[in-house]
RODO-2510 file (C-alpha; in nm, 4 decimals, decimal comma):
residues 256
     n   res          X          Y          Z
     1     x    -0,9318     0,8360    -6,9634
     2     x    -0,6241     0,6243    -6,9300
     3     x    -0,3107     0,6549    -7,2036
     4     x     0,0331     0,4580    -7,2107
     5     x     0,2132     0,2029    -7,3244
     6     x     0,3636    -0,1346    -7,1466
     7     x     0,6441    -0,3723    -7,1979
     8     x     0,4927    -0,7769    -7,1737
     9     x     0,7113    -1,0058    -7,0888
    10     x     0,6192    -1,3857    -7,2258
    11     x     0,8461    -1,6227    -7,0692
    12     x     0,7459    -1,8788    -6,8043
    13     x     0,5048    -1,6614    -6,6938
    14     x     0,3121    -1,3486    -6,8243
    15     x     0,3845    -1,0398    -6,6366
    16     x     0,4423    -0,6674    -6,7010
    17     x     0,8322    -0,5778    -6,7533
    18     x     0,7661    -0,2204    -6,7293
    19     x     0,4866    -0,0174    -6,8271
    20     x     0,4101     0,4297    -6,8345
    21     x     0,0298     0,5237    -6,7539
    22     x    -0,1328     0,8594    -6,7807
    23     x    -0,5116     0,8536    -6,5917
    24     x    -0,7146     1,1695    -6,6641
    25     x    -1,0174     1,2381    -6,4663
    26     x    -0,9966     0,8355    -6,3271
    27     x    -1,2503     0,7542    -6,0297
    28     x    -1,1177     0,4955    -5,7661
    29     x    -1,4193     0,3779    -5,5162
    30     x    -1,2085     0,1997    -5,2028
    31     x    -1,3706    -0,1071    -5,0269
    32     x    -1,4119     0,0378    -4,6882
    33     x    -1,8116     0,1864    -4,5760
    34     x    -1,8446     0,5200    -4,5218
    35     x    -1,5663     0,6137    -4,7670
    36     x    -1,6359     0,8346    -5,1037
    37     x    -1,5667     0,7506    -5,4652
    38     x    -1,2271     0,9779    -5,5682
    39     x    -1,1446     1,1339    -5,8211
    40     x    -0,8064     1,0786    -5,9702
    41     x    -0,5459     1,2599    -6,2132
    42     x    -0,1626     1,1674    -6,2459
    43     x     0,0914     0,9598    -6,3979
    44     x     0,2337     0,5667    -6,3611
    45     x     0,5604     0,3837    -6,4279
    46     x     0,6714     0,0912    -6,3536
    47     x     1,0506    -0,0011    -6,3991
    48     x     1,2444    -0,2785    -6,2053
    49     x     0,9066    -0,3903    -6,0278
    50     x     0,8822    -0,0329    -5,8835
    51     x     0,6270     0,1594    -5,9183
    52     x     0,6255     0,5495    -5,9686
    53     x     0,3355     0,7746    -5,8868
    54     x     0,4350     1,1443    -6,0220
    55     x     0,1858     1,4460    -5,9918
    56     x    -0,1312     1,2480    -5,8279
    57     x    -0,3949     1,4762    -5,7478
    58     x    -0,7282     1,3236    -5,6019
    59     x    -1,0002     1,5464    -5,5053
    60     x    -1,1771     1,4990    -5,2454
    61     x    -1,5654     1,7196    -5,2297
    62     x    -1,3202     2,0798    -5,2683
    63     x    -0,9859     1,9684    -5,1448
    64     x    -0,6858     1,7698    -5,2653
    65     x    -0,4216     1,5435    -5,1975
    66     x    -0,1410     1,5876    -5,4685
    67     x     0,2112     1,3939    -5,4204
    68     x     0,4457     1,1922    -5,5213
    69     x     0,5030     0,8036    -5,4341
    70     x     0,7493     0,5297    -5,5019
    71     x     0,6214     0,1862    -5,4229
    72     x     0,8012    -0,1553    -5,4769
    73     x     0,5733    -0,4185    -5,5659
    74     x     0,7215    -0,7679    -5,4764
    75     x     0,6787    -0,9332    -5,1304
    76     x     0,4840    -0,8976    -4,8196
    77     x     0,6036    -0,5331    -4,6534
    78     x     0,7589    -0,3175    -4,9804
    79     x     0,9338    -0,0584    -4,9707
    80     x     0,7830     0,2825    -4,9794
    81     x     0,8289     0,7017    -5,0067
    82     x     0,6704     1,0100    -5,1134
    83     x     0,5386     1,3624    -5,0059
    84     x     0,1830     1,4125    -5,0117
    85     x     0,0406     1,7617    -4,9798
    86     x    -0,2828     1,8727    -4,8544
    87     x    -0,4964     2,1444    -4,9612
    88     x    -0,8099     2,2273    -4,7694
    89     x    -0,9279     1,8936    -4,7610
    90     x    -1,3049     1,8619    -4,5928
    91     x    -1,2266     1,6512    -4,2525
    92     x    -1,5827     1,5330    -4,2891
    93     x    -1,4179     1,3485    -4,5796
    94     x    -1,1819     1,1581    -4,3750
    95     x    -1,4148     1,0696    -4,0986
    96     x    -1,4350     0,7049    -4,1593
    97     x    -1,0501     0,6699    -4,0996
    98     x    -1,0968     0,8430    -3,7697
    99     x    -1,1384     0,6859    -3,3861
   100     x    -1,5300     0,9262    -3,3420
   101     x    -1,8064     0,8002    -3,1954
   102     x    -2,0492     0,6241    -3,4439
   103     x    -2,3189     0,9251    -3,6231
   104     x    -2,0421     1,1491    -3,5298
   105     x    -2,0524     1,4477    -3,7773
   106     x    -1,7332     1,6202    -3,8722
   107     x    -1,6635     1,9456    -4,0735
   108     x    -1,4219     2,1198    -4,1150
   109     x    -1,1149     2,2398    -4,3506
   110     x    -0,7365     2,0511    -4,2879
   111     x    -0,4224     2,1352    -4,4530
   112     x    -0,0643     2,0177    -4,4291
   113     x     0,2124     1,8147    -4,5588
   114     x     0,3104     1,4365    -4,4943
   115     x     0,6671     1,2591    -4,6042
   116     x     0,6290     0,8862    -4,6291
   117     x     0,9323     0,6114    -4,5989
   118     x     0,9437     0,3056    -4,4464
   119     x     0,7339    -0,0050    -4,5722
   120     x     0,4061    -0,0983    -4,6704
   121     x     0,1464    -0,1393    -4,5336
   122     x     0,2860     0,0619    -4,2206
   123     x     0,5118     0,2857    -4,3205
   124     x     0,6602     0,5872    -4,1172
   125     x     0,4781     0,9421    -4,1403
   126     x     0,6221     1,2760    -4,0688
   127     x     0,4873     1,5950    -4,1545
   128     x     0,2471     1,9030    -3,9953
   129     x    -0,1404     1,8709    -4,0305
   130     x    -0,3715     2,2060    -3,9180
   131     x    -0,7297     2,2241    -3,8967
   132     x    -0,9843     2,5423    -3,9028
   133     x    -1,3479     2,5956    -3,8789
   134     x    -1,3633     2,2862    -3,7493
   135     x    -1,6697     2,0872    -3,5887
   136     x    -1,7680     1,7648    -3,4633
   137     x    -2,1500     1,6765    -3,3421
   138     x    -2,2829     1,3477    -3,1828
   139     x    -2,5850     1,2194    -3,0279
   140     x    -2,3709     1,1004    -2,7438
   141     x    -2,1124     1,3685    -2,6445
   142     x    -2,1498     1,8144    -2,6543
   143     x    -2,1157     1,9655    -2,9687
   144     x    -1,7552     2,1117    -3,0428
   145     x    -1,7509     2,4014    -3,2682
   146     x    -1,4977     2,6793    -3,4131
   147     x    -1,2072     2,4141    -3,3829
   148     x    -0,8996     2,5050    -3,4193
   149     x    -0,6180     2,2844    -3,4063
   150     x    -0,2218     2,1961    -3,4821
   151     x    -0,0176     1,8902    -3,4896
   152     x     0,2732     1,6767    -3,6011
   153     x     0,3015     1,3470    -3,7747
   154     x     0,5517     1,1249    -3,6232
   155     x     0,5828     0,7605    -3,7318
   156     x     0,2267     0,6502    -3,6858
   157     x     0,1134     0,9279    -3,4503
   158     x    -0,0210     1,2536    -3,5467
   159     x     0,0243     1,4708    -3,2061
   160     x    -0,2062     1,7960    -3,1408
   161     x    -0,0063     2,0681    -2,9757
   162     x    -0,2514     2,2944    -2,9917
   163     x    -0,6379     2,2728    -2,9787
   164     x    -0,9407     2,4998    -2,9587
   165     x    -1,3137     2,5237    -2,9584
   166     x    -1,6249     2,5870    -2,8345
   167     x    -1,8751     2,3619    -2,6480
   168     x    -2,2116     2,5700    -2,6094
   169     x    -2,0714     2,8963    -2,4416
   170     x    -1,7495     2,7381    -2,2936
   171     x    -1,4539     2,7953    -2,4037
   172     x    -1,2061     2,4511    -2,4291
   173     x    -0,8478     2,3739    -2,5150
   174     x    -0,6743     2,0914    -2,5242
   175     x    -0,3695     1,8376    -2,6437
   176     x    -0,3211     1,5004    -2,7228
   177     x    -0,2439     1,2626    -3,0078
   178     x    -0,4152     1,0560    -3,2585
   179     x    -0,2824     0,7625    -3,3313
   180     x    -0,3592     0,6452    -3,7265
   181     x    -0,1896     0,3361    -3,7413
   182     x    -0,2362     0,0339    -3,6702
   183     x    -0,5337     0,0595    -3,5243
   184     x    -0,6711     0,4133    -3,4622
   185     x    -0,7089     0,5711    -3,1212
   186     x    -0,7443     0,9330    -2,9979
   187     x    -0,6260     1,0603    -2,6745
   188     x    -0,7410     1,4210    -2,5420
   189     x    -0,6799     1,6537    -2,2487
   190     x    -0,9405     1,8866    -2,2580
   191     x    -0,9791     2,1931    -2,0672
   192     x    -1,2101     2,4918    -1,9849
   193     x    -1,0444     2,7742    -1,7330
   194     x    -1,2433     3,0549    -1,5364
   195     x    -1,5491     2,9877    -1,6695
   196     x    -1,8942     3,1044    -1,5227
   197     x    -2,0596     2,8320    -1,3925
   198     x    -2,3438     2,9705    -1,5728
   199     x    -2,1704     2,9068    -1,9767
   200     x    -2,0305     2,5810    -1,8185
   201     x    -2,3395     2,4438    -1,7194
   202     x    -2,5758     2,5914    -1,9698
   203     x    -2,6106     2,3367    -2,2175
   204     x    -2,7007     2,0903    -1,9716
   205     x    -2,9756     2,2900    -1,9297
   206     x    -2,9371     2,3787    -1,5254
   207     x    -3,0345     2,7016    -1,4483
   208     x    -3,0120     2,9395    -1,1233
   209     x    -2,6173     2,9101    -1,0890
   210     x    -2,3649     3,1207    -1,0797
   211     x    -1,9821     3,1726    -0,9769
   212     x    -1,6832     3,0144    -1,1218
   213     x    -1,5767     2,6748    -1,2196
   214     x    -1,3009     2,4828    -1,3964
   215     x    -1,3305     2,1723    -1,6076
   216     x    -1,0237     1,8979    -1,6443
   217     x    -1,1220     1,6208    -1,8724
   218     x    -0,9415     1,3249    -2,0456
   219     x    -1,1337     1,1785    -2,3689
   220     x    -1,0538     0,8595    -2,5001
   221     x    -1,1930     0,6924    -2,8571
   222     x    -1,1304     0,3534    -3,0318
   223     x    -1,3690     0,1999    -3,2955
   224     x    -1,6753     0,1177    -3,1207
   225     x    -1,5801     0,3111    -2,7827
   226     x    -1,5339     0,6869    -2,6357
   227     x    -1,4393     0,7052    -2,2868
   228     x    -1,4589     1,0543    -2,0470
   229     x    -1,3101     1,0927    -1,6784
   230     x    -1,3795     1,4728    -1,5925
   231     x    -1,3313     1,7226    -1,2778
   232     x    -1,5501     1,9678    -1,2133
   233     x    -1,4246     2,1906    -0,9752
   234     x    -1,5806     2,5089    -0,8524
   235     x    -1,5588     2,8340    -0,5595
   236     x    -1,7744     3,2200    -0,5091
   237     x    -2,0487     2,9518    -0,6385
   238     x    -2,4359     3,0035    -0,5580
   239     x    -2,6938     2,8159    -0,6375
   240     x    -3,1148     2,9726    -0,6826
   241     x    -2,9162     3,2674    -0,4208
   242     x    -2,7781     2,9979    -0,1982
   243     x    -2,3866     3,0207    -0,1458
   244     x    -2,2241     2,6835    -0,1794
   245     x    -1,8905     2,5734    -0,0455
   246     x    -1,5927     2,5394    -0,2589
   247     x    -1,5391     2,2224    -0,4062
   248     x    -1,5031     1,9525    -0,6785
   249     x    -1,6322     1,6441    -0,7990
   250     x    -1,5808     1,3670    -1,0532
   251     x    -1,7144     1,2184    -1,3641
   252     x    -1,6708     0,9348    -1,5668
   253     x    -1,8987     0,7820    -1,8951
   254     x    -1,8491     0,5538    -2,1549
   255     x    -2,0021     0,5286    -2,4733
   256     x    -1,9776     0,2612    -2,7105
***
């Protein structure tokens, strides 16, 4: 439902002098694929061809964004501020505004806070972002499970200081950044220490190993592209009973 009133201005042109809107239970459906119709509660105002966004909550499957925003509405790159907090939102929600490969599934539950100044449509971001029981699948890269993860928003850039999961058996940890705007990218250095050759190697189905090895890997992802340089490196290694020297070699892939 949507109740309020508005002040019409009928001079040379006809144009809204200043209006006050309450939406109730709204639903907003944004032009972009892959991205869900919303749900929408909160209040409008516009005074002085500003526009004021006060106690906004849109759910998203069972998490929420709720804020506060101040938007000016004449020329090209407006002004623009707010908070915005977040409240176990589903990450597999905001997939679509993410740099994964394409069938890429994501779960997972993110909270934080974000402050927003600068000017539209890319304005300056600063907050802290977390995200738990976390997982991301693909046809065309290992599965990554029991993520963990935390980061900072800075301008455009969202950068993980800390990040953890699972791949099969092996244990990985990592940091990077994301950048959101203006075009997305994600940058990774990926990990796995001390691992048995064994849990490292197991879900590419290679059996009859054993020892220790160490994975170094940097993953890259655009829109349309994931790129992977890794180093394997390994020592006390055997393979079907057969020692093997120490050693290490490289990999790269793309994926687009």
């Amino acid at each position: 439902s949507l109740d309020g009133e508005a002040e019409i201005s009928l001079g040379k042109t006809l144009g809204v002098r200043q209006a006050s809107v309450k939406l109730t239970e709204g639903r907003l459906r944004i032009a972009r694929a892959g991205l869900p119709v919303i749900a929408v509660d909160g209040k409008a105002s516009l005074r002085h061809r500003v526009l004021d966004l006060t106690d906004v909550r849109i759910a998203l499957g069972h998490g929420s964004l709720r804020g506060d925003i101040r938007l000016g509405i004449e020329g090209k790159n407006p002004p623009v501020s707010g908070t915005v907090r977040i409240n176990r939102l589903e990450l597999g929600e905001l997939a679509p505004l993410l740099p994964l490969p394409s069938e890429t599934t994501a779960r997972g539950r993110v909270q934080g806070w974000v402050d927003i100044s600068g000017r539209w449509p890319q304005p300056n971001l600063r907050g802290d972002i977390s995200l738990a029981e976390g997982e991301l699948s693909s046809p065309s890269l290992p599965r990554l499970a029991k993520i963990q993860a935390r980061g900072r928003l800075s301008s455009q850039t969202l950068y993980v200081s800390m990040l953890k999961g699972e791949a099969g058996r092996t244990k990985v940890a990592g940091h990077g950044q994301i950048r959101l705007l203006p075009s997305p990218r994600l940058d990774l250095a990926l990990e796995a220490k001390e691992q048995s050759i064994e849990e490292l190697l197991g879900e590419l189905g290679a059996p009859g190993w054993s020892g220790k090895a160490g994975l170094q890997a940097q993953l890259v992802a655009a829109p349309g592209s994931v790129t992977v340089d890794a180093r394997l490196a390994w020592d006390e290694a055997s393979w079907q009973g057969r020692p093997l020297p120490d050693g290490k070699g490289d990999v790269s892939c793309r994926v687009d």
